[in-house]
C-alpha positions as CSV (number, residue, x, y, z in Angstrom):
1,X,-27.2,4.3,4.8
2,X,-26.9,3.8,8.3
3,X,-26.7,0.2,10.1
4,X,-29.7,-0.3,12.8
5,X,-27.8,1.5,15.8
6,X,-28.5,4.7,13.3
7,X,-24.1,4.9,12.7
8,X,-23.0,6.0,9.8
9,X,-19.9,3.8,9.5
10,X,-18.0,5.6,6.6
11,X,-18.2,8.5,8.7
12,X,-16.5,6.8,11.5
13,X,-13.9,5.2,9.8
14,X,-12.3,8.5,9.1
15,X,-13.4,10.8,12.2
16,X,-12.4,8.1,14.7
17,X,-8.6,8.3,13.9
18,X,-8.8,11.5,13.4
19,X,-10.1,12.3,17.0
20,X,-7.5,10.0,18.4
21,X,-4.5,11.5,16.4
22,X,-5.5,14.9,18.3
23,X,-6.4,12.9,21.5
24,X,-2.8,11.6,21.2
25,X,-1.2,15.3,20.8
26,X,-3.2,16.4,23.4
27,X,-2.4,13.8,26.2
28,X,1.5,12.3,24.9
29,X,2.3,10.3,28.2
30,X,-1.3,8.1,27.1
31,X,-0.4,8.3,23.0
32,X,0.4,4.7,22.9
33,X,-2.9,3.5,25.0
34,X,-4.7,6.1,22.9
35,X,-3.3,5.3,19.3
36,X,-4.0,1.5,19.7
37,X,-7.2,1.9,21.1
38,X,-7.9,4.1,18.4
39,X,-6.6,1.8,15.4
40,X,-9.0,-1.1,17.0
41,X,-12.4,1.2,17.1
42,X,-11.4,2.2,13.4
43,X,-10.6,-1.0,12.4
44,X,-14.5,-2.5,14.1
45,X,-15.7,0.3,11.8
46,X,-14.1,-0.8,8.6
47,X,-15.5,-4.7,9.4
48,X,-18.9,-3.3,10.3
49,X,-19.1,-1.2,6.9
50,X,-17.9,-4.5,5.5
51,X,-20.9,-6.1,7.0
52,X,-23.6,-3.4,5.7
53,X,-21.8,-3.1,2.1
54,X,-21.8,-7.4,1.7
55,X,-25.9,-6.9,2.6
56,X,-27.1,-3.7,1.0
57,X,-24.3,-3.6,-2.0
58,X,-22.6,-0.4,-2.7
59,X,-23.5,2.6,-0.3
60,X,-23.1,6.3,-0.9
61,X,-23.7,9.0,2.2
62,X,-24.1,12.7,1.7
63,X,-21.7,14.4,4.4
64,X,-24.3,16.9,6.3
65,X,-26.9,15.8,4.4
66,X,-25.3,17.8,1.2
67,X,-25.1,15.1,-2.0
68,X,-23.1,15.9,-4.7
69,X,-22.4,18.1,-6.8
70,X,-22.7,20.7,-4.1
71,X,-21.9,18.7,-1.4
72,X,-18.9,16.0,-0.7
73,X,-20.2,12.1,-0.8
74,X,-18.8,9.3,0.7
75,X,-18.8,5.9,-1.0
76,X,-18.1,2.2,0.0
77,X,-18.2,-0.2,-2.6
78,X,-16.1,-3.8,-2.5
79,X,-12.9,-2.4,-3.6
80,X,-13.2,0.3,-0.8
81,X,-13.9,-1.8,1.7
82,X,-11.2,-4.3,0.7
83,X,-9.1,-1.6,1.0
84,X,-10.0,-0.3,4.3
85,X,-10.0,-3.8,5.9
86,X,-6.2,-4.2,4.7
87,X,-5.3,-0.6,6.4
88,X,-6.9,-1.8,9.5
89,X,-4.9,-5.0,10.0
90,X,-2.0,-4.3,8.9
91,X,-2.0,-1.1,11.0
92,X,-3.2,-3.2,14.0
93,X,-0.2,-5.4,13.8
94,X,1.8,-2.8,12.8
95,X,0.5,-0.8,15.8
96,X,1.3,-3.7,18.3
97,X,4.7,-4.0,16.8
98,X,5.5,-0.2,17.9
99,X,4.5,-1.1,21.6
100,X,8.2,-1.7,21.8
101,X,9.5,1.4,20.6
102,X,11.6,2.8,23.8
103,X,13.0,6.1,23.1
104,X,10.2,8.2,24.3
105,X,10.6,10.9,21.3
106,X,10.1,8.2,18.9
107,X,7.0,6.8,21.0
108,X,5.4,10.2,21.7
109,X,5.4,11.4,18.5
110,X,4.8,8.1,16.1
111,X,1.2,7.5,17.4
112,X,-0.6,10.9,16.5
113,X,1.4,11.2,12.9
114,X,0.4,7.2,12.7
115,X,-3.4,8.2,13.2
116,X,-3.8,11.1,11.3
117,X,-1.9,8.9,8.5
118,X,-4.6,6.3,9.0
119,X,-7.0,9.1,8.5
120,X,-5.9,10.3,5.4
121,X,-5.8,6.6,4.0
122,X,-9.7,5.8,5.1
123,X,-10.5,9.7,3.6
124,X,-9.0,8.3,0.2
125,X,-10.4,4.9,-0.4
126,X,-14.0,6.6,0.7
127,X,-13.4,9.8,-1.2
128,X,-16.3,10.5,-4.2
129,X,-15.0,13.1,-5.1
130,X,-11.7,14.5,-6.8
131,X,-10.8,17.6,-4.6
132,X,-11.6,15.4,-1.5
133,X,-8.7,13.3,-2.8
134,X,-6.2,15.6,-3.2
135,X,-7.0,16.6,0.3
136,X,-7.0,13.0,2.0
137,X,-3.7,12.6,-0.5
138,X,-2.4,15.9,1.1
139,X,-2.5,14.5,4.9
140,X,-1.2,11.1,3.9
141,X,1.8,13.1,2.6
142,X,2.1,15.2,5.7
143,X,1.6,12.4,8.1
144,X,4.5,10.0,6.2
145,X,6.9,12.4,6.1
146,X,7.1,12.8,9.7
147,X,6.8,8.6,10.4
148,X,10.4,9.2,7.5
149,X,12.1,11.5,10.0
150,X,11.0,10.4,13.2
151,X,14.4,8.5,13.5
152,X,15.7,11.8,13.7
153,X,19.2,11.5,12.0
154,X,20.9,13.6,9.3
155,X,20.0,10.4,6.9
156,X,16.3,10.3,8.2
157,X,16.1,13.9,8.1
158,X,17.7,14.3,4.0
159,X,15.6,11.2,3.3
160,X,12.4,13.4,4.5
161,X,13.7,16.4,2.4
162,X,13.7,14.5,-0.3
163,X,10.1,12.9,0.1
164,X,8.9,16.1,0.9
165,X,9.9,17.4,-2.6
166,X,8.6,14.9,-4.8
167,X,5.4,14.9,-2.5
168,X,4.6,18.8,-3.4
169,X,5.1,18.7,-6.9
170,X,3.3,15.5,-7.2
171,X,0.2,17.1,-5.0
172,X,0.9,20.7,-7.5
173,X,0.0,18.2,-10.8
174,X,-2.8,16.3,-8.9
175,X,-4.4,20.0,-8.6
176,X,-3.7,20.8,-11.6
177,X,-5.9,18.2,-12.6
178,X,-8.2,19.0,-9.9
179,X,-8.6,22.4,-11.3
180,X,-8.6,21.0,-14.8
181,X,-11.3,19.6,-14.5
182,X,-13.7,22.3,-12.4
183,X,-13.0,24.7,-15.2
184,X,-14.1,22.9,-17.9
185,X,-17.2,20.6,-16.1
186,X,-17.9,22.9,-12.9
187,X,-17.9,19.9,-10.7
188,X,-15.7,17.3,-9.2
189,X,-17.6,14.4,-8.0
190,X,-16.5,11.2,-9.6
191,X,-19.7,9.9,-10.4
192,X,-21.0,12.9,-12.2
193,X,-17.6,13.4,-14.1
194,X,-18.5,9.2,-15.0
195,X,-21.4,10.2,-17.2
196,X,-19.6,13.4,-18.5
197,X,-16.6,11.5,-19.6
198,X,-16.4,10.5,-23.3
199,X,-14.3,8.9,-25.7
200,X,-11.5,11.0,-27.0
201,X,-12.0,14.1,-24.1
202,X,-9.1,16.1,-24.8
203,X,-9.8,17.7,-21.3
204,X,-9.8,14.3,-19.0
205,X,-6.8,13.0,-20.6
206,X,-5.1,15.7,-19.8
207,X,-6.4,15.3,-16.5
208,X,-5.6,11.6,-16.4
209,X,-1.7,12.4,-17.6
210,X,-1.2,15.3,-14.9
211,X,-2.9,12.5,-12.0
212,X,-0.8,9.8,-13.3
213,X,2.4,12.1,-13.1
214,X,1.6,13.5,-9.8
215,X,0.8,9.7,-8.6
216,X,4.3,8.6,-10.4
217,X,5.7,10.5,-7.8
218,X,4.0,9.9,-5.0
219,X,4.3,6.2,-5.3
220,X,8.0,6.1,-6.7
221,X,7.4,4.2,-10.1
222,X,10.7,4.3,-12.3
223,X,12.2,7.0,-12.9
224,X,10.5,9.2,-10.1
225,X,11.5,6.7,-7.5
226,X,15.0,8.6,-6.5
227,X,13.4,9.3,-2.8
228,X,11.8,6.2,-1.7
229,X,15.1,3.7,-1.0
230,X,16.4,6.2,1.9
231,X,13.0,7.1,2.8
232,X,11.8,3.6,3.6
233,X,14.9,2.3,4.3
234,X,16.1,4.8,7.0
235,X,12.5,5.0,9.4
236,X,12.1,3.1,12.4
237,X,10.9,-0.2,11.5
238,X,6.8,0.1,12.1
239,X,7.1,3.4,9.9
240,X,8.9,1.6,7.2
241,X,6.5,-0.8,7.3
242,X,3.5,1.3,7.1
243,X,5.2,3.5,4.6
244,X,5.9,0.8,2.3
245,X,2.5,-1.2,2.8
246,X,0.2,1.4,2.9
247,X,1.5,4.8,2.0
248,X,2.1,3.7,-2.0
249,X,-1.4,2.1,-2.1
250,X,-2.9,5.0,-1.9
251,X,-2.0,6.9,-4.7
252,X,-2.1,3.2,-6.3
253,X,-5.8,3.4,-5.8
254,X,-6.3,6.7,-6.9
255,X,-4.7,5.8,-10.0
256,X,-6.9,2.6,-10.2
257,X,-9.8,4.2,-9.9
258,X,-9.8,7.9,-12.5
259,X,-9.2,4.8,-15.0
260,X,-12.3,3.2,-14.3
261,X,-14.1,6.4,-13.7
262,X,-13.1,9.5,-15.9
263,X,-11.8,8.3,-19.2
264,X,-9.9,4.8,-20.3
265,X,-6.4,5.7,-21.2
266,X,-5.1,5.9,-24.9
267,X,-2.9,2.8,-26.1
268,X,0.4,5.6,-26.5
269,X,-0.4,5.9,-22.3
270,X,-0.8,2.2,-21.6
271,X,2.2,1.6,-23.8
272,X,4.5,4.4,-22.0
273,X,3.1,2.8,-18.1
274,X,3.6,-0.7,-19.2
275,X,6.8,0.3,-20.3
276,X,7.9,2.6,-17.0
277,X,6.0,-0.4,-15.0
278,X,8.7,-3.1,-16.4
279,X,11.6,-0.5,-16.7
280,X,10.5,-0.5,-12.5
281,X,10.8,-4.2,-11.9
282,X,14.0,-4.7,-13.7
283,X,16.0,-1.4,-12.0
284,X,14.5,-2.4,-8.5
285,X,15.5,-6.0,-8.8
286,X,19.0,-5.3,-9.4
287,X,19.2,-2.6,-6.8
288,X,18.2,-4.9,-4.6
289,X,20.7,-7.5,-5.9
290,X,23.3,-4.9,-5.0
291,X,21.9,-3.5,-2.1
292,X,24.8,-4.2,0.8
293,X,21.9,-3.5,4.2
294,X,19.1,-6.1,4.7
295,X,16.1,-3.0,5.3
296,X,17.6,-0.8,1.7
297,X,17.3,-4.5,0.0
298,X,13.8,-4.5,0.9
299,X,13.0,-0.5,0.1
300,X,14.2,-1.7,-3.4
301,X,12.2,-4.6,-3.8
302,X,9.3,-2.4,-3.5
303,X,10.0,-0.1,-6.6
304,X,10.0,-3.6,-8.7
305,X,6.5,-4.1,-7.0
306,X,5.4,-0.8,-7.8
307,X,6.4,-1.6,-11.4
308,X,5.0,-4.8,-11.5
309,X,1.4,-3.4,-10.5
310,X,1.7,-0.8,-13.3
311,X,2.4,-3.8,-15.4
312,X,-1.4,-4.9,-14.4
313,X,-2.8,-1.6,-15.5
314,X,-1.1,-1.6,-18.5
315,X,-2.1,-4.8,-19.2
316,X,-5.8,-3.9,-18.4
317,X,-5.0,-1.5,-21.8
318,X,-7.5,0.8,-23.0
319,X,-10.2,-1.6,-23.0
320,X,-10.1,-1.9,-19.0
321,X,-10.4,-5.6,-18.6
322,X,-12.0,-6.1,-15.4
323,X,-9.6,-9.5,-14.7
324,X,-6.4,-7.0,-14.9
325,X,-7.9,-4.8,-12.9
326,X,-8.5,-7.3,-10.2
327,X,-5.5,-8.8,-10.3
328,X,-4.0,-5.6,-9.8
329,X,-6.0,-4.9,-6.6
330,X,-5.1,-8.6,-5.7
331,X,-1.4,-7.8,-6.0
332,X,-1.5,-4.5,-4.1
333,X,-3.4,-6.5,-0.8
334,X,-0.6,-9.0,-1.1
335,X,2.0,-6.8,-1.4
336,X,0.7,-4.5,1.8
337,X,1.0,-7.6,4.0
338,X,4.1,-9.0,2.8
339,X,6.1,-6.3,2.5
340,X,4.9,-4.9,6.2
341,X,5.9,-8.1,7.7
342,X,9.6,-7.7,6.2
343,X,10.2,-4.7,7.1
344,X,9.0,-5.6,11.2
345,X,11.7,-8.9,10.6
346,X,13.9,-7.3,9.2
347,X,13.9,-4.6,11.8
348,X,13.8,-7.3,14.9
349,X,16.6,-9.4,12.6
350,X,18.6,-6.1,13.0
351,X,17.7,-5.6,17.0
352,X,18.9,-9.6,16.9
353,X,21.7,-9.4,15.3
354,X,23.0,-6.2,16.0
355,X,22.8,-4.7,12.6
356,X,21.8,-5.5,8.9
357,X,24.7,-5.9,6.9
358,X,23.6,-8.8,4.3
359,X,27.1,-10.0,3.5
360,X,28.1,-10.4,7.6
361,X,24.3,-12.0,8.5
362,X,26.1,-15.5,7.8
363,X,28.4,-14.8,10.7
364,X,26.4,-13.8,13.1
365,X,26.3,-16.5,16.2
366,X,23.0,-15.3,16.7
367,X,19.8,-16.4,14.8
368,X,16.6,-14.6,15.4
369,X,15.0,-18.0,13.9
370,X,11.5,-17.1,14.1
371,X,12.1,-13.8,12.5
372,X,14.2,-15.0,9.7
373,X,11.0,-17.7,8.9
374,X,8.3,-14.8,8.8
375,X,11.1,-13.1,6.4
376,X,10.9,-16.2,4.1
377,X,7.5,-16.3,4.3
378,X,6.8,-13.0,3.1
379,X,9.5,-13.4,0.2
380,X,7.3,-16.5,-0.9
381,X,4.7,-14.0,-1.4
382,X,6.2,-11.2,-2.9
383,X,7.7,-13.9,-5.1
384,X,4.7,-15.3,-6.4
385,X,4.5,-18.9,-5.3
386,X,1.6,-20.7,-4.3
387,X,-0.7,-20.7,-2.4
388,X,-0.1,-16.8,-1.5
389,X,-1.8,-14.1,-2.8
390,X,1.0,-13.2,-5.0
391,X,0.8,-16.1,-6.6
392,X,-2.8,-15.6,-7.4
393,X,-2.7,-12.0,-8.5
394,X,0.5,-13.4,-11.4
395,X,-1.7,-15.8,-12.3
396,X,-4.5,-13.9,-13.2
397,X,-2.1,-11.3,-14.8
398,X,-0.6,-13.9,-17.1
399,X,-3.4,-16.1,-17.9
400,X,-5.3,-12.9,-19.3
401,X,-2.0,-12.1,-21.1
402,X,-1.8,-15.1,-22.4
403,X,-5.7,-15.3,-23.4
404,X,-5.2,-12.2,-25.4
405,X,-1.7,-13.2,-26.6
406,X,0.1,-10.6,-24.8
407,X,3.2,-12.8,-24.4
408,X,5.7,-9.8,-23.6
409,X,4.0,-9.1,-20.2
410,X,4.2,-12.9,-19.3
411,X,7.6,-12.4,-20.2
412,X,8.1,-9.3,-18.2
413,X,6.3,-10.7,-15.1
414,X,8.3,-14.1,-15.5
415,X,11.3,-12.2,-15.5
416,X,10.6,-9.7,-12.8
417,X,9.7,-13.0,-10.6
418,X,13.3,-14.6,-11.1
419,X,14.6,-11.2,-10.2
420,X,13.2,-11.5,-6.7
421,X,14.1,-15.4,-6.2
422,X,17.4,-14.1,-6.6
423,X,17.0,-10.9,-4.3
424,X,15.8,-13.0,-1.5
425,X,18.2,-15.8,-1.9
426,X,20.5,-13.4,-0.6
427,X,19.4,-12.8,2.1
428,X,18.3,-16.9,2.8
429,X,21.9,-18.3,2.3
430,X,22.9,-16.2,4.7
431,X,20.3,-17.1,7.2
432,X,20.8,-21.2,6.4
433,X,24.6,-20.7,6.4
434,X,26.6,-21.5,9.5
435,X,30.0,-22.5,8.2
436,X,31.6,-18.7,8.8
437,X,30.7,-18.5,12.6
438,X,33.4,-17.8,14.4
439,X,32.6,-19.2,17.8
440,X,29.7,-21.1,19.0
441,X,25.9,-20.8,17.8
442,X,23.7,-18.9,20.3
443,X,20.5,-19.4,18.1
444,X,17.8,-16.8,19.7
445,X,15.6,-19.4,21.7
446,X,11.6,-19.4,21.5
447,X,10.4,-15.8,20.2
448,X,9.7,-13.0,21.9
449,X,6.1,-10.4,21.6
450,X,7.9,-8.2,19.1
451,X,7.7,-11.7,16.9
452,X,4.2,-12.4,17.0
453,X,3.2,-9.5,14.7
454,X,5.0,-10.0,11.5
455,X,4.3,-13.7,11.4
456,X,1.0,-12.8,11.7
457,X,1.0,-10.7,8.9
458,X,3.4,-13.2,6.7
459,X,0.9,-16.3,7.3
460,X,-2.2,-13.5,6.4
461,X,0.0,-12.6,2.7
462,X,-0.3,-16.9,2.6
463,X,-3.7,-17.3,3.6
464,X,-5.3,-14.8,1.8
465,X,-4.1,-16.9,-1.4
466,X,-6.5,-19.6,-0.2
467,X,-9.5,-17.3,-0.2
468,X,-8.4,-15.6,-3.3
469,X,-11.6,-16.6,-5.0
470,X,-14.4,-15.1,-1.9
471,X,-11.9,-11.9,-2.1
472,X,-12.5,-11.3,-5.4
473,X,-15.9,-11.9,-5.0
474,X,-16.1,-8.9,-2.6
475,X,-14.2,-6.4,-4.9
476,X,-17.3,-6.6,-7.4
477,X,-19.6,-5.4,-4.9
478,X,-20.9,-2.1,-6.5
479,X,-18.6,-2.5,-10.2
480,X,-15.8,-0.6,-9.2
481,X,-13.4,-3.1,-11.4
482,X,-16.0,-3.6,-14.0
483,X,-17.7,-6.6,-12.1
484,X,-21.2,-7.4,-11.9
485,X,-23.3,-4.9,-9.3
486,X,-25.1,-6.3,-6.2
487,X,-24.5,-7.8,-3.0
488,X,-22.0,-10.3,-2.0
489,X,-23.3,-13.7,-2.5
């Protein structure tokens, strides 16, 4: 369980950013040194538990030498990992965009909340165990609703209110279910529940409604999305992004993974998420459409991608196909890298610029051009053309649609994707447009640091298209999407 040098990596991915979120509160003047050093020794951890899971397959490790059910187990399987590397570089570049911040409030207090967010995100996608994910669930919650008010206005500060309130009665259903479940089995492992669990368990689908409620919320899918628009769209720029990348996919993949665990959800459920999922992508789309500020456009834009990956469950049905399921993991890394490298342009198009007002960006003199190009590179993702990884998570949604001759998600999807060609042609024209410039074109020349991290992430949302397949491969280290068991090949 542990690599030759005796570490066990799990373990580190989740104490080291915890340690440096407190190392952070402790010494403020050094948070910044502190918080990125801290985010690169977590993120070496996640690639080195990468390494041991590709050799040795899926790994579990008893915390304190206690296994379940008495004790609380950590496991790394593909999807895990997958997920943990995705936090790590995206918070990395993320991380490196935040160097700029230079009100000293901001900067003292985003590294430790950033840290001990990071924390709760490696404690979910490692948890084995359900009350261990309310807890990691719990500190993501805390941790994002200070990166929402951090900007420290009467906006940020009701935006926060409001996040706060749909967090804590989405975490009062999640221990619902929790408790749910301890009363009636008298443990809370996942893999235990696994071989409890059986078709038609009154019990777990009550458990798996009260999660999926209390997840609803937590992730904003139609109609419990009322907080996230302000919340993502008011934050400074690097919590927006992190808030919109990575906060959502946690609760995502808790979702995710009580399907493939506890019990498969009845066809009334599937029908009712498929249905919210598409109701989501329409809503948010036109939101967007009408959205009059560059950063809200993009805060709606991820309520139709939230609806859009609910689409994927649904369409994984009852039956959990394993394709849906990777599709929808395939969807979820693509969205966390797009959408953080929009909200970091969109935030330097509005340090550019001046502000973020879609229908004056056309006559602006000045053209943050390298920013505006890692925009349009991450809408070609969250569109869905090729060769992105957007493109390749659609693809496998429809063609097992199709294959089972589900036509009315390959409708959905098809329309939800000319939704956001339009969304983003908004904001295009006005970035190719120079005819209403009053006065002469000062185009912002070469690119500046802030730059360098969103294009990053933009041409990662492309290339990870091109490995698609050798992803995929990964995720069905261990079955957790219903994929063959082993090592990678």
């Amino acid at each position: 369980m542990a690599d030759l040098a005796g570490i066990d990596w799990a373990v580190a991915a989740v104490l080291l950013p915890l340690i440096g979120a407190m190392a952070c509160f402790a010494v403020p003047r050094a948070a910044a040194t502190i918080g990125l050093a801290a985010v690169a020794v977590t993120g070496a951890a996640a690639l080195a538990l990468g390494l041991q899971v590709a050799a040795e397959g899926a790994l579990t490790v008893p915390l304190g030498g206690w296994g379940a059910p008495l004790g609380i187990d950590l496991r790394a399987d593909g999807l895990s990992v997958v997920m943990l590397v995705m936090t790590a570089g995206v918070g990395l570049l993320v991380s490196l965009s935040a160097l700029g911040e230079r009100d000293a409030r901001r900067r003292r207090y985003f590294w430790p909340l950033w840290l001990l967010l990071l924390t709760g995100l490696n404690g979910v996608y490692l948890s084995g165990d359900l009350f261990n994910l309310y807890v990691m669930i719990e500190v993501i919650s805390i941790a994002a609703i200070g990166l929402t008010v951090l900007r420290g206005n009467l906006a940020a500060l009701k935006a926060g209110l409001e996040y706060l309130f749909a967090s804590m009665v989405g975490a009062i259903l999640f221990l619902l279910a929790v408790g749910l479940v301890y009363l009636n089995y008298g443990r809370l492992d996942l893999s235990g529940l696994a071989g409890i669990a059986g078709a038609g368990d009154a019990v777990l689908a009550a458990v798996l409604a009260l999660t999926l409620v209390g997840m609803a919320l937590k992730t904003a899918l139609f109609p419990l999305h009322y907080w996230l628009p302000a919340a993502h769209a008011g934050a400074t720029a690097p919590a927006s992004a992190l808030l919109s990348a990575l906060v959502v996919k946690a609760s995502l993949y808790i979702v995710l993974r009580l399907f493939q665990y506890l019990v498969a959800p009845s066809e009334v459920m599937v029908t009712l998420i498929g249905a919210l999922g598409a109701t989501a992508m329409l809503w948010g789309g036109i939101q967007a459409l009408r959205a009059p500020r560059l950063k809200l456009l993009v805060a709606w834009s991820t309520v139709a991608q939230v609806g859009l990956i609910f689409v994927a469950f649904a369409r994984a049905g009852a039956d959990g196909t394993a394709e849906s399921w990777k599709a929808a993991a395939l969807i979820m890394l693509a969205h966390a890298l797009a959408k953080a490298a929009m909200f970091l342009a969109a935030g330097r198009i509005k340090d550019e610029v001046g502000h973020d007002e879609i229908a004056r960006l056309d006559r602006s003199p000045i053209r943050p051009t390298l920013a505006q190009f890692t925009f349009a590179l991450a809408a070609i993702s969250l569109i869905g053309l090729p060769p992105t990884a957007g493109f390749a998570g659609k693809w496998m949604l429809m063609e097992g649609a199709i294959a089972a001759g589900y036509w009315h998600w390959v409708v959905v999807t098809l329309v939800g994707t000319l939704l956001s060609v339009a969304v983003f042609s908004r904001v295009l024209a006005g970035f190719l447009r120079f005819d209403r410039v009053r006065g002469p074109l000062g185009e912002h020349q070469g690119w500046a640091l802030a730059d360098a991290p969103p294009l990053v992430l933009a041409l990662g949302a492309l290339g990870l298209g091109l490995i698609a397949v050798q992803v995929l491969a990964f995720l069905e280290i261990g079955a957790p999407l219903g994929g063959t068991t082993g090592v990678w090949p």
